[in-house]
Backbone as CSV, one residue per row, in Angstrom:
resi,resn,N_x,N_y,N_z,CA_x,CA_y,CA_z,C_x,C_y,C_z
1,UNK,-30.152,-49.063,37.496,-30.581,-48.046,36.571,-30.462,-46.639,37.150
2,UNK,-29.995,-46.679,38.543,-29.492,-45.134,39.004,-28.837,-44.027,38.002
3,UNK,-27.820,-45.065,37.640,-27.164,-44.293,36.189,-27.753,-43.828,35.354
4,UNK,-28.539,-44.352,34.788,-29.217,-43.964,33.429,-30.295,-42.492,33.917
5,UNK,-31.102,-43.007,35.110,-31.334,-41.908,35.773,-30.707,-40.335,35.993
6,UNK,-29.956,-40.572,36.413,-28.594,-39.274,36.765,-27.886,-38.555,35.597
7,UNK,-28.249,-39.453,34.008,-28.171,-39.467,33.257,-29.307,-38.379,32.215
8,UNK,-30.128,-38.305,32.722,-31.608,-38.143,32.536,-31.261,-36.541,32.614
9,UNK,-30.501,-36.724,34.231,-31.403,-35.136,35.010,-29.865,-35.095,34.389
10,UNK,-28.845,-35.333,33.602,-27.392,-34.032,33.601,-28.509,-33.590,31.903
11,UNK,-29.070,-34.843,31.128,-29.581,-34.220,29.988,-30.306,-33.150,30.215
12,UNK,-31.605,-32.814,31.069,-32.061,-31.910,31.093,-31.781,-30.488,31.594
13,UNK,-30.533,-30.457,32.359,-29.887,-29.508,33.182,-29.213,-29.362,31.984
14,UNK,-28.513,-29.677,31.150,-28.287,-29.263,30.137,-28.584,-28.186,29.611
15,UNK,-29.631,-29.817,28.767,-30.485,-28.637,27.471,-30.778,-27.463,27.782
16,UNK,-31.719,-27.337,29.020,-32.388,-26.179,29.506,-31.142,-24.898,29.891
17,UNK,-30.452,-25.597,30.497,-29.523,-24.133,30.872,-28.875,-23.468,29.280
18,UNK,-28.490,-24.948,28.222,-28.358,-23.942,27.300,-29.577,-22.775,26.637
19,UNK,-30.595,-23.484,26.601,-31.333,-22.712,25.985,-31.165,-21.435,26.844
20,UNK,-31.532,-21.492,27.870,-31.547,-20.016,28.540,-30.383,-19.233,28.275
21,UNK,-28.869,-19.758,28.485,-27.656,-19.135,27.729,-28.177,-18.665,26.489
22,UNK,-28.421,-19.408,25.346,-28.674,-18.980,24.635,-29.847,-17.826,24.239
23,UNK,-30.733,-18.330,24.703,-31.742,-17.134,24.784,-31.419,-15.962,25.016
24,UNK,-30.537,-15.729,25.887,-30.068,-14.545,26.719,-29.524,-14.087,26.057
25,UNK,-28.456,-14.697,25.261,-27.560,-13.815,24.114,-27.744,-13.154,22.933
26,UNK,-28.896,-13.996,22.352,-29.575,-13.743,21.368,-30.792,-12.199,21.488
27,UNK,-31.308,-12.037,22.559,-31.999,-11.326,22.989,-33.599,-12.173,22.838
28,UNK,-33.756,-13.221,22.705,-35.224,-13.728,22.195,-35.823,-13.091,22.905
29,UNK,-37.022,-12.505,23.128,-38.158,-12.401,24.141,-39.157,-13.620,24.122
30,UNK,-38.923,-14.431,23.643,-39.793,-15.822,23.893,-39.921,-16.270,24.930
31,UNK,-40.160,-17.444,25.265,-40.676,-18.551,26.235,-39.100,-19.441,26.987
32,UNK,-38.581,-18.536,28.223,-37.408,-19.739,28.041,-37.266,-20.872,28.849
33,UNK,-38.418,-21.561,28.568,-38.725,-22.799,29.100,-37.978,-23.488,30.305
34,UNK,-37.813,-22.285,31.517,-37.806,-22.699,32.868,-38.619,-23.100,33.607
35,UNK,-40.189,-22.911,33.055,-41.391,-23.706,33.971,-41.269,-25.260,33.175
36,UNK,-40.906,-25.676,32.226,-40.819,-26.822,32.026,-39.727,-28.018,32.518
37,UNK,-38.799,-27.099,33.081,-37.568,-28.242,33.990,-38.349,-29.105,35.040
38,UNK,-38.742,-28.255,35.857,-39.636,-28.937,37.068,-40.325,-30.375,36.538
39,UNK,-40.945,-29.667,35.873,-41.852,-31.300,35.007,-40.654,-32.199,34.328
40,UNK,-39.752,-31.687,33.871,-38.665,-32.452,33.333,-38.194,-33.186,34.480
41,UNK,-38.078,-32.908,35.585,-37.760,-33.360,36.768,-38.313,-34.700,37.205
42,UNK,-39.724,-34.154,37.349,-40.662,-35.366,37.757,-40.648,-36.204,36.937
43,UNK,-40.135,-36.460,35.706,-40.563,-37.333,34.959,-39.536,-38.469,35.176
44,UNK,-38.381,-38.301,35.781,-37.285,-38.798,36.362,-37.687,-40.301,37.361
45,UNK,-38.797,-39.476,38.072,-39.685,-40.164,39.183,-40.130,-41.197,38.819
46,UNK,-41.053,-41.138,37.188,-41.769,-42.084,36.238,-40.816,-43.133,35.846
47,UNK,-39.938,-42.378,35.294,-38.651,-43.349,34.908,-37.931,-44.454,36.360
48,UNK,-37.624,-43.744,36.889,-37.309,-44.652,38.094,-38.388,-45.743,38.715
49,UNK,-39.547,-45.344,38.679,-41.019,-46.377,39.075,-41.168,-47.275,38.390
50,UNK,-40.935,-47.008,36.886,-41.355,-48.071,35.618,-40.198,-48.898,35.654
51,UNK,-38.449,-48.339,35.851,-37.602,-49.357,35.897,-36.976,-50.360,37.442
52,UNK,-37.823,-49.497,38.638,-37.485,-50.055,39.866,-38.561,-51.477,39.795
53,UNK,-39.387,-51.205,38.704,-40.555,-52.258,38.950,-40.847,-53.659,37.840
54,UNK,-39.429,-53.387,36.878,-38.964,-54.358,36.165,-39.108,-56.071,36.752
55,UNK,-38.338,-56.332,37.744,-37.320,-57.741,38.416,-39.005,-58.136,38.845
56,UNK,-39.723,-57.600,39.389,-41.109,-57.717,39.906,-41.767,-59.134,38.828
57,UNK,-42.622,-60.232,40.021,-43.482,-60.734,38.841,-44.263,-60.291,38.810
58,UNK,-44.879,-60.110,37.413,-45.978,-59.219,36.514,-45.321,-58.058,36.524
59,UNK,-45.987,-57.103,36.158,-45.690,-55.552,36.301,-47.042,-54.743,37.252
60,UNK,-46.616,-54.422,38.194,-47.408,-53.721,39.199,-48.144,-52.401,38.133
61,UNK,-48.869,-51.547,38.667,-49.601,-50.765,38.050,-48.783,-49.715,38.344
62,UNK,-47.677,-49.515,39.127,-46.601,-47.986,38.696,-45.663,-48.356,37.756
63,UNK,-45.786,-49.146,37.366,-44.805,-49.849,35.815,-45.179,-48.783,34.701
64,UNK,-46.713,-49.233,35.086,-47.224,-49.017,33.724,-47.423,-47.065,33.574
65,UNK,-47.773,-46.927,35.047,-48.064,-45.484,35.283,-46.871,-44.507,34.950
66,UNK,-45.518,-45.002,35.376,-44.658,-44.101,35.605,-44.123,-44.400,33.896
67,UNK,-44.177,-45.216,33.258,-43.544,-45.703,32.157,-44.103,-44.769,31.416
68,UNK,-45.883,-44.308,31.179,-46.718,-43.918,30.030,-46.352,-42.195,30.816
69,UNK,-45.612,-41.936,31.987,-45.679,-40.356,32.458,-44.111,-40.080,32.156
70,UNK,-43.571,-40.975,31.912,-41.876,-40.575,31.850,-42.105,-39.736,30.213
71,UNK,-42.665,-40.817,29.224,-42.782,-40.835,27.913,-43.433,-39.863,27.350
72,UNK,-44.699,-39.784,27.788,-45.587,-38.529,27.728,-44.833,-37.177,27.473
73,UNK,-44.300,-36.983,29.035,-43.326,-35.962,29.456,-41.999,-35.525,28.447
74,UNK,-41.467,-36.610,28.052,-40.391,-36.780,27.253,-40.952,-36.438,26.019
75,UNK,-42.089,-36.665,25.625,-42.299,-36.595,24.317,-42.641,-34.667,23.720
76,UNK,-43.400,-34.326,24.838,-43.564,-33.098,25.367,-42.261,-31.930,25.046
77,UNK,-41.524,-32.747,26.174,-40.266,-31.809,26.153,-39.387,-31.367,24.836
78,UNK,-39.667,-32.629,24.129,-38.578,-33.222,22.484,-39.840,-31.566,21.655
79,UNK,-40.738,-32.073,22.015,-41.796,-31.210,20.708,-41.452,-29.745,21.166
80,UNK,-41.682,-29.420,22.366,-41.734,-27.969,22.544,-40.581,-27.068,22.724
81,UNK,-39.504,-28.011,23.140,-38.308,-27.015,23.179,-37.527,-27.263,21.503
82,UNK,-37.869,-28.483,20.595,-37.700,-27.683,19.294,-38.273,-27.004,18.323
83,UNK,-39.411,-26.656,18.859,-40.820,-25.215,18.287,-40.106,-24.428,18.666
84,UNK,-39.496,-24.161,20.255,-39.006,-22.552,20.692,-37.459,-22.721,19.853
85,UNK,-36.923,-23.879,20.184,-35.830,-23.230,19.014,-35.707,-23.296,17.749
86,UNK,-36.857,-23.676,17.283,-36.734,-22.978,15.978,-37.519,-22.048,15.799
87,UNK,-37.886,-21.154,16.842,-38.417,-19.708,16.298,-37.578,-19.161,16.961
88,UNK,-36.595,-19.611,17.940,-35.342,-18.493,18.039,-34.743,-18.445,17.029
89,UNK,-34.670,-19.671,16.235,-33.776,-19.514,14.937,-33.926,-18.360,13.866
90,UNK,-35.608,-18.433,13.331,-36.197,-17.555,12.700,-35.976,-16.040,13.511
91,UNK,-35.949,-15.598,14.695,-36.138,-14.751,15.296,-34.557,-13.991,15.366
């Protein structure tokens, strides 16, 4: 699951650098959600804990930890960077 991982961090290096491209061009003065990569980062960590701990019998308690912090995080990221772009839109 390295892949899917590496996969993870080109999505968020992405998104984020576009937004900031974009931001920049546009002139937004908003929020351009560079304190949120970092955490986008770590959540990488979650993801890798919950799937390194798959093959395991039972599921150890970083299964469950890193699984409910990947998701959390992810869910986070989905909500708030399409609030800021859609008030760059409006803006």
């Amino acid at each position: 699951m390295l892949p899917a991982g590496f996969c993870l961090n080109i999505f968020y290096l992405v998104l984020f650098k576009w937004h900031k491209h974009t931001a920049d061009k546009i002139g937004y003065p908003g929020d351009n959600l560079s304190w949120l990569y970092p955490i986008a980062q770590f959540s990488i960590l979650g993801f890798y804990g919950a799937i390194a701990t798959i093959d395991a019998k039972g599921t150890p308690a970083i299964h469950s930890i890193g699984a409910v912090l990947f998701f959390i995080i992810l869910y986070i990221i989905a909500v708030y960077s399409t609030i800021v772009i859609r008030d760059m839109y409006h803006w």
